[in-house]
C-alpha positions in Angstrom: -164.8 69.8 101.7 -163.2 66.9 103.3 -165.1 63.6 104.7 -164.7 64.8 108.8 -166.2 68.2 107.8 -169.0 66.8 105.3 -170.1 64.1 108.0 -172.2 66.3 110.3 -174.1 68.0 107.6 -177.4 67.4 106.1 -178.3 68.7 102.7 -180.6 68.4 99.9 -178.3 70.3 97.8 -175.5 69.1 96.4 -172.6 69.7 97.9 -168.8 68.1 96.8 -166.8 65.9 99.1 -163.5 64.9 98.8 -161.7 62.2 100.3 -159.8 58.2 99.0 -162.4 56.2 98.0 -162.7 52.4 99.1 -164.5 49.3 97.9 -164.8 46.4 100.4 -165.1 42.8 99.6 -169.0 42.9 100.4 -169.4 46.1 98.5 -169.6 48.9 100.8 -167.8 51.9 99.7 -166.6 54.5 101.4 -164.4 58.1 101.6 -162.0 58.7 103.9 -160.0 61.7 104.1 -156.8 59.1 105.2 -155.6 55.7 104.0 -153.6 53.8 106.6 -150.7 52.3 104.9 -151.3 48.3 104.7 -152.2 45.7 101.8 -154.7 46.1 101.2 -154.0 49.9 102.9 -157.3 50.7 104.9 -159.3 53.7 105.6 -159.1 55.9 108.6 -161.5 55.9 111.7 -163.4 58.8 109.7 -165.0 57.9 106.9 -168.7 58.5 104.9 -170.5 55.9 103.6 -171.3 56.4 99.9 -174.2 55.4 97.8 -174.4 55.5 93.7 -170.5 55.9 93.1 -169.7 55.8 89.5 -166.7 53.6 89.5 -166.1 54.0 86.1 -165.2 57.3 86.6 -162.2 56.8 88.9 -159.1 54.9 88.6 -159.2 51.9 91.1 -155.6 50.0 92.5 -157.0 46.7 94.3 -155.7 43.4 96.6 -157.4 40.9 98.3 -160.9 41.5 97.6 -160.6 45.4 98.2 -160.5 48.5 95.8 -159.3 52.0 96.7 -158.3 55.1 94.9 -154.7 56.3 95.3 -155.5 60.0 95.0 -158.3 61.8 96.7 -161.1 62.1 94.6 -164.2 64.6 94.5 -168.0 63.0 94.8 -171.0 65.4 94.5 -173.9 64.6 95.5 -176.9 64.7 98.9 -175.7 63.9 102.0 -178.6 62.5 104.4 -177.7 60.8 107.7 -174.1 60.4 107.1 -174.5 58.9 103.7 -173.5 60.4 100.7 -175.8 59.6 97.8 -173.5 60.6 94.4 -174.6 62.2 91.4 -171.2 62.7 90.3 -167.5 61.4 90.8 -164.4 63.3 89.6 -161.2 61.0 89.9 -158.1 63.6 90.6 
């Protein structure tokens, strides 16, 4: 499922979300379902924020303090209050 559709659920069950992933400078990552084309290019308005991403996993591009993934890829994991807590990341 994409980010937009996985944001209003709730689940202790894992569930798979798929969307671009993004690093910020501070750390915060997130999925979005877009990137909006910039340098670094930046996520969309809708976007999850995600906890215990395994970055290894993934192939990152990066500029200016910022990571991202060029392709969508697929995190499973809990969501609880519009966070998604991975316990595992697919690149694509």
């Amino acid at each position: 499922m994409g980010v937009e559709s996985a944001l209003g659920m709730q689940s202790s069950e894992s569930l798979t979300v798929t969307g671009f992933a993004v690093i910020f400078e501070n750390g915060e990552v997130v999925l979005a379902d877009e990137l909006v084309n910039g340098a670094p290019p930046e996520p969309d308005d809708i976007t999850m924020e995600v906890r215990g991403l395994d970055e290894d996993a993934v192939t990152w591009e990066s500029g200016n303090g910022v990571r991202w993934t060029e392709k969508p890829i697929r995190v499973t994991g809990t969501i609880s209050n519009g966070v998604l807590t991975a316990n595992a990341t697919k690149g694509e």
